[in-house]
MMTF fields as JSON, N, C-alpha, C and O atoms, coordinates in Angstrom:
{
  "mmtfVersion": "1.0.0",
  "mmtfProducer": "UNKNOWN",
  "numBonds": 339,
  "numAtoms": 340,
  "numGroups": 85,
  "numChains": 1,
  "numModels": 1,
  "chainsPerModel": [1],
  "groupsPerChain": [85],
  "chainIdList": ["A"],
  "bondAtomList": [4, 2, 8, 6, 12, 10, 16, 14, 20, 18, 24, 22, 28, 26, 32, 30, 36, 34, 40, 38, 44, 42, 48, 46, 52, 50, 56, 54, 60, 58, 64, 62, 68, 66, 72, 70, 76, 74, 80, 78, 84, 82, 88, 86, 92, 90, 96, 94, 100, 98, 104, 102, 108, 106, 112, 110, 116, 114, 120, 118, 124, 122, 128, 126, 132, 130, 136, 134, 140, 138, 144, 142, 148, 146, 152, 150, 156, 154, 160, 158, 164, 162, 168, 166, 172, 170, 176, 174, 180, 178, 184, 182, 188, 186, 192, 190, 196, 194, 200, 198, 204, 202, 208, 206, 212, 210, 216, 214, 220, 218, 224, 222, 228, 226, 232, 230, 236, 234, 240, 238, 244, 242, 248, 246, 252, 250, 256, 254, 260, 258, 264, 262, 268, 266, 272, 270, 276, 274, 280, 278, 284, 282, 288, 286, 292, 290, 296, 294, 300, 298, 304, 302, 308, 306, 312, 310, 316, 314, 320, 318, 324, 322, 328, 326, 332, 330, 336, 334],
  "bondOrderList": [1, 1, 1, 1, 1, 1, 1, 1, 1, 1, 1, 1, 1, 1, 1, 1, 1, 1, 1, 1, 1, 1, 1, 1, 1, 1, 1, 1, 1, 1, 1, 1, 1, 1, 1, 1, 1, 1, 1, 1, 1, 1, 1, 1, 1, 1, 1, 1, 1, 1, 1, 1, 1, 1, 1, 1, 1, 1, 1, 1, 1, 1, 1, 1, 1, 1, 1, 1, 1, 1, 1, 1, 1, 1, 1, 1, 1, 1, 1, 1, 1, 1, 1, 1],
  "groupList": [{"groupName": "UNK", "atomNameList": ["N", "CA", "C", "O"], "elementList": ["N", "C", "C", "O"], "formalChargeList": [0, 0, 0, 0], "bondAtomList": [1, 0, 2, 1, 3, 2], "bondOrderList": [1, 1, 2], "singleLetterCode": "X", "chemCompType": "L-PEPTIDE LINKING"}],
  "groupTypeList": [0, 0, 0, 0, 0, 0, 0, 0, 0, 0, 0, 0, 0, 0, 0, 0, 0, 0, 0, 0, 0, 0, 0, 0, 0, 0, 0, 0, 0, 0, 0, 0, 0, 0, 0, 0, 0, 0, 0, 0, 0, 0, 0, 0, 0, 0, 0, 0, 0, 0, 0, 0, 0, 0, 0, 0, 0, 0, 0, 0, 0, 0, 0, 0, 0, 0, 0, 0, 0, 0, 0, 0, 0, 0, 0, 0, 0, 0, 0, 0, 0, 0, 0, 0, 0],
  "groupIdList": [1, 2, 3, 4, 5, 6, 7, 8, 9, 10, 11, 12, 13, 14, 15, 16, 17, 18, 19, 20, 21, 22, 23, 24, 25, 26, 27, 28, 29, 30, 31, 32, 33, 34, 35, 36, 37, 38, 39, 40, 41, 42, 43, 44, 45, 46, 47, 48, 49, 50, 51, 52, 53, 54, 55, 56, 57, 58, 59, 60, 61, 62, 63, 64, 65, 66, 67, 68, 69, 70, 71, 72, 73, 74, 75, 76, 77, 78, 79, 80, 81, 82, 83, 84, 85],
  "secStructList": [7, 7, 2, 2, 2, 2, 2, 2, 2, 2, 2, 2, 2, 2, 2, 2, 2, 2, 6, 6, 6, 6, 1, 7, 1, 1, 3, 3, 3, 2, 2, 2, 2, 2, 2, 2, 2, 2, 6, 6, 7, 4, 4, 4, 6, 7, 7, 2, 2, 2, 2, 6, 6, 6, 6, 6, 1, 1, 7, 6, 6, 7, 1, 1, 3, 3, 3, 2, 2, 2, 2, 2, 2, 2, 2, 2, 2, 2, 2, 2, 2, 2, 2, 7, 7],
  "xCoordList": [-5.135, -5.781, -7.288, -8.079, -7.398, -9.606, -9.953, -9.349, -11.497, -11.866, -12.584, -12.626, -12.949, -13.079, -11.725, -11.711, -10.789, -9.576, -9.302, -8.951, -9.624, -9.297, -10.297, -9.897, -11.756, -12.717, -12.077, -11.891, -11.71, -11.246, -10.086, -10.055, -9.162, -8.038, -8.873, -8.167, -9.657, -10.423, -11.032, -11.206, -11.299, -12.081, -11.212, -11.592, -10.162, -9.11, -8.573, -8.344, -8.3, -7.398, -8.63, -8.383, -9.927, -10.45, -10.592, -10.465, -11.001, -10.579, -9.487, -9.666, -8.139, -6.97, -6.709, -5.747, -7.575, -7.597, -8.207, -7.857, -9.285, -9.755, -9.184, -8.578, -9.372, -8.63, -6.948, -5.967, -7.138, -6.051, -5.325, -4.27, -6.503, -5.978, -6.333, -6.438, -6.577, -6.894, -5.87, -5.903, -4.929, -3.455, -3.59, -2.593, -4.717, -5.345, -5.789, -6.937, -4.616, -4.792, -5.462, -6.194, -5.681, -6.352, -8.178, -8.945, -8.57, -9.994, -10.074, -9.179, -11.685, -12.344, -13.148, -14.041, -12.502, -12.941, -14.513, -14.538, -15.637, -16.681, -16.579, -17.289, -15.644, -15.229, -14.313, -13.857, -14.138, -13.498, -14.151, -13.925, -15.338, -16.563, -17.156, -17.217, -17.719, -18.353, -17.469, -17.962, -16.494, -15.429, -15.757, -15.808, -15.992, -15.865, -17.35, -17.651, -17.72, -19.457, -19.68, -20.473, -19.232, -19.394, -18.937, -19.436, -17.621, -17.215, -16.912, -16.732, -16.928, -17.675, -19.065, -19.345, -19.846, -21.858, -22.215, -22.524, -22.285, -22.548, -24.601, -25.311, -24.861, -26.507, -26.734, -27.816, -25.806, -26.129, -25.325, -25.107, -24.814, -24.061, -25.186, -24.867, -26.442, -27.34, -26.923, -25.866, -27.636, -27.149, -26.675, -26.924, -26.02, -25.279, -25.956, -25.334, -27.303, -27.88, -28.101, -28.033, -28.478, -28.08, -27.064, -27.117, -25.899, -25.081, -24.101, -23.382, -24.54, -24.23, -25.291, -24.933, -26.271, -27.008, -26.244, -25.811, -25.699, -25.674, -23.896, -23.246, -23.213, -21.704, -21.838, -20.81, -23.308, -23.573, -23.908, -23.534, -24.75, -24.448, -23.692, -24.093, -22.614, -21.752, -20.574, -19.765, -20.717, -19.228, -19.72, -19.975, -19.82, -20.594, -19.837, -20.434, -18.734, -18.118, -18.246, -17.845, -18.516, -18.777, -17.775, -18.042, -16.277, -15.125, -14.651, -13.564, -16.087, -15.788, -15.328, -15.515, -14.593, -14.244, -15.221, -16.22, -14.626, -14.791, -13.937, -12.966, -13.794, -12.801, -12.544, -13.687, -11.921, -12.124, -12.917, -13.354, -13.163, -13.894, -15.596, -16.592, -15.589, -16.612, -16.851, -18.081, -16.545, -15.816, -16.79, -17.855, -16.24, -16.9, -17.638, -17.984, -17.982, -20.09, -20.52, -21.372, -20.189, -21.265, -21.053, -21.721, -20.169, -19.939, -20.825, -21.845, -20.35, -21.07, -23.066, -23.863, -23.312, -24.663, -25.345, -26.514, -24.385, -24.635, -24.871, -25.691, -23.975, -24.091, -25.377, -25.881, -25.735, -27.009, -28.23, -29.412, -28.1, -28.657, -29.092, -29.968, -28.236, -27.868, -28.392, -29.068, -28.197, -29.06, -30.201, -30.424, -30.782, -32.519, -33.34, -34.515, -32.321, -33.154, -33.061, -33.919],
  "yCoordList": [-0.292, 0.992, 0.761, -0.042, 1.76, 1.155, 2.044, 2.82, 1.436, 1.478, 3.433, 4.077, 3.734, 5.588, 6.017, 6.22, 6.03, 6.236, 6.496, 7.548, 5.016, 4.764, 6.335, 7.355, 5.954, 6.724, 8.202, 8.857, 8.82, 9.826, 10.391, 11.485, 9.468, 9.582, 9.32, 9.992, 8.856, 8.962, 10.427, 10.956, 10.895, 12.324, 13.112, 14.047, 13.36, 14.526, 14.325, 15.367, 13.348, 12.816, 13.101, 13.868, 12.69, 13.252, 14.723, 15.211, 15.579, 17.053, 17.245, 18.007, 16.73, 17.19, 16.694, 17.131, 15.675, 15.618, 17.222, 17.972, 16.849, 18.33, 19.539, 20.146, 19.869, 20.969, 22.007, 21.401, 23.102, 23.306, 23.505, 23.956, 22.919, 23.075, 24.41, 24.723, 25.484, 26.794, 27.34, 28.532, 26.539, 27.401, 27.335, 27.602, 27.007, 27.299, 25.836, 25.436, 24.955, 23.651, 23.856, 22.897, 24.634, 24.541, 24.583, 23.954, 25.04, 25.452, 24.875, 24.576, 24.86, 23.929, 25.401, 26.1, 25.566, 26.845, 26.103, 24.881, 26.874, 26.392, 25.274, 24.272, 25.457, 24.493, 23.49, 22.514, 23.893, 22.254, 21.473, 20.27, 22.368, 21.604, 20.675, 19.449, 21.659, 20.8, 19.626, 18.722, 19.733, 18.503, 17.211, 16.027, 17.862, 16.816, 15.566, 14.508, 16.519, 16.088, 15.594, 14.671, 15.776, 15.064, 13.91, 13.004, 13.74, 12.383, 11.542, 10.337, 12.525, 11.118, 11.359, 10.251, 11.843, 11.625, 12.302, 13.476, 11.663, 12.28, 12.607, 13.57, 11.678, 12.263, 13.01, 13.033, 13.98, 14.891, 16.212, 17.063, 16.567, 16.847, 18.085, 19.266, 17.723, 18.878, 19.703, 19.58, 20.429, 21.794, 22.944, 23.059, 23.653, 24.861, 25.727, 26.066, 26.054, 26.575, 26.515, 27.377, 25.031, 24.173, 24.171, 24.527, 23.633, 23.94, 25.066, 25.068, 25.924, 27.548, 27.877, 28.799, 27.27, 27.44, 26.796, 27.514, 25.491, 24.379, 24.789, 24.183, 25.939, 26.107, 27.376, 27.863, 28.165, 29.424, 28.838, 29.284, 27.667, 27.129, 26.118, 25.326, 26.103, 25.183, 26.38, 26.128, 27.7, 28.472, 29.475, 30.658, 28.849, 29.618, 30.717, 31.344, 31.254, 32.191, 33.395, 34.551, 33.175, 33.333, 34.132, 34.968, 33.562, 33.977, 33.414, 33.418, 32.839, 32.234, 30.936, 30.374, 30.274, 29.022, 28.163, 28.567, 26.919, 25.593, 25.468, 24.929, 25.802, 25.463, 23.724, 23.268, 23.044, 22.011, 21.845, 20.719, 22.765, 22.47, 22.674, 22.213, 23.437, 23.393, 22.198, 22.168, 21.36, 20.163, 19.479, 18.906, 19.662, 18.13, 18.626, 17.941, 19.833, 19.907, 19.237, 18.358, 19.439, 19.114, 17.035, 16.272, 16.936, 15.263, 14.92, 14.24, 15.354, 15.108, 14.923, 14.087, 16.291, 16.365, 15.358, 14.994, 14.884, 14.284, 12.67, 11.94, 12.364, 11.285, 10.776, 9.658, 12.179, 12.215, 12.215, 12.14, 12.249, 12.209, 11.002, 10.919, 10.097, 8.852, 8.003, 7.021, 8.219, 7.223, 7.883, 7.021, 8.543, 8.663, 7.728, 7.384, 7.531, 6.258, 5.32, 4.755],
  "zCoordList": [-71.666, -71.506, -71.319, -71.813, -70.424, -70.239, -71.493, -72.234, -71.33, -72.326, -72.663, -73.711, -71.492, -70.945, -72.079, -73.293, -71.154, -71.446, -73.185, -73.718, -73.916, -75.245, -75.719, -76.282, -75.191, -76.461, -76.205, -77.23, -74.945, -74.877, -75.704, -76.269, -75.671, -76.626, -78.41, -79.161, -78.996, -80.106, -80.485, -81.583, -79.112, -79.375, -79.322, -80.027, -78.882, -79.198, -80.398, -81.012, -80.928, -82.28, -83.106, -84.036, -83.029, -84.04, -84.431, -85.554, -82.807, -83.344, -84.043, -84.993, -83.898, -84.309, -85.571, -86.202, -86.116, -87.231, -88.5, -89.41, -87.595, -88.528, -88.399, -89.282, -87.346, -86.289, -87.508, -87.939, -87.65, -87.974, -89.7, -90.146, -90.249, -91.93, -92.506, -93.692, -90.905, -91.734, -90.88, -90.575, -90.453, -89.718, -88.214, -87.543, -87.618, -86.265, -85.971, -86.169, -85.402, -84.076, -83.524, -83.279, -83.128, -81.308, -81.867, -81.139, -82.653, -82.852, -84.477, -85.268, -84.6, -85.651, -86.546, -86.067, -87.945, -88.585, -89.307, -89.451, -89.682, -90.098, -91.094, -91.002, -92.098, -93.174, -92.721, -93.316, -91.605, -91.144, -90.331, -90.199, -89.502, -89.215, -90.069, -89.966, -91.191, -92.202, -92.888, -93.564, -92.692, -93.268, -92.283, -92.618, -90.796, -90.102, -89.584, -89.033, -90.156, -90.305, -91.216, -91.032, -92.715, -93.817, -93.82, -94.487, -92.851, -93.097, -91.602, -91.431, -90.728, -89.84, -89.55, -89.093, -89.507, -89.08, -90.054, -89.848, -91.627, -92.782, -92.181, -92.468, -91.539, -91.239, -90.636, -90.049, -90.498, -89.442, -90.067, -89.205, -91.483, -92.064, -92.574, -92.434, -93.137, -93.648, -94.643, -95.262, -94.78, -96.036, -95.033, -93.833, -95.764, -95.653, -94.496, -93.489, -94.74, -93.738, -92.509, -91.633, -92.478, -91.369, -90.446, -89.269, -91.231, -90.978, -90.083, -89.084, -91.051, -90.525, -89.054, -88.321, -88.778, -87.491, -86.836, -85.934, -86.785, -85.686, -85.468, -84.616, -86.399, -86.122, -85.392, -84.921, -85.185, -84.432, -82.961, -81.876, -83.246, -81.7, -81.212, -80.359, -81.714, -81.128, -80.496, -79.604, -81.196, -80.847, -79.776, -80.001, -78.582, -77.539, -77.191, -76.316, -77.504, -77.007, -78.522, -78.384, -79.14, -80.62, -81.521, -82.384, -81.013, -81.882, -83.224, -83.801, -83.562, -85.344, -85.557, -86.636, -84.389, -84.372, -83.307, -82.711, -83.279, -82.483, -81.791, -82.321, -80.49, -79.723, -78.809, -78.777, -78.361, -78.37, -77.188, -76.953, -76.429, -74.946, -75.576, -75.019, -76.791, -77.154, -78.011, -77.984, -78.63, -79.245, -78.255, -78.486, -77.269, -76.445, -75.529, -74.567, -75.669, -75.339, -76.461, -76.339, -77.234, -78.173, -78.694, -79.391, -78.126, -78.392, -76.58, -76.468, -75.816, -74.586, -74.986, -74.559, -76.104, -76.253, -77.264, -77.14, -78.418, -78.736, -78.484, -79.041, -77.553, -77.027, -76.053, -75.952, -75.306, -74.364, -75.798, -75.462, -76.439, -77.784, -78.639, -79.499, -78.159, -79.108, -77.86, -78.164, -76.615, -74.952, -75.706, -76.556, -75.86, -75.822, -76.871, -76.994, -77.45, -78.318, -78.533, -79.211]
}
């Protein structure tokens, strides 16, 4: 498998890890955000407030969840994030 391929298959499995322990697969509820931030990019994890900003702009359609297309804007942004330095 190339190596594109692999990380792609990493980033769906990680949504789907979190994804769903509030009954709802398909989308990432705020507390399962913060689950998923605490334990994979605990530095980027912040306080509550924080938090609660960066889950207002991640849910661009703003139906309360993380949907996974929104999922990977924000892994896309972060990554253009991680080249800048």
């Amino acid at each position: 498998m190339a190596m594109l391929e692999e990380q792609l298959i990493v980033l769906k499995k990680t949504f789907d890890k979190y994804a769903g322990k509030d009954g709802d697969k398909g989308s990432l509820s705020k507390a399962e955000l913060a689950d998923l931030f605490h334990e994979e990019i605990p530095e980027m994890a912040g306080d509550k407030k924080q938090l609660d900003q960066f889950f207002a702009s991640l849910d661009g359609d703003k139906d309360g969840t993380v949907s996974f297309p929104e999922f990977v804007q924000f892994a896309a942004t972060l990554m253009l994030l991680y080249n800048a330095f």
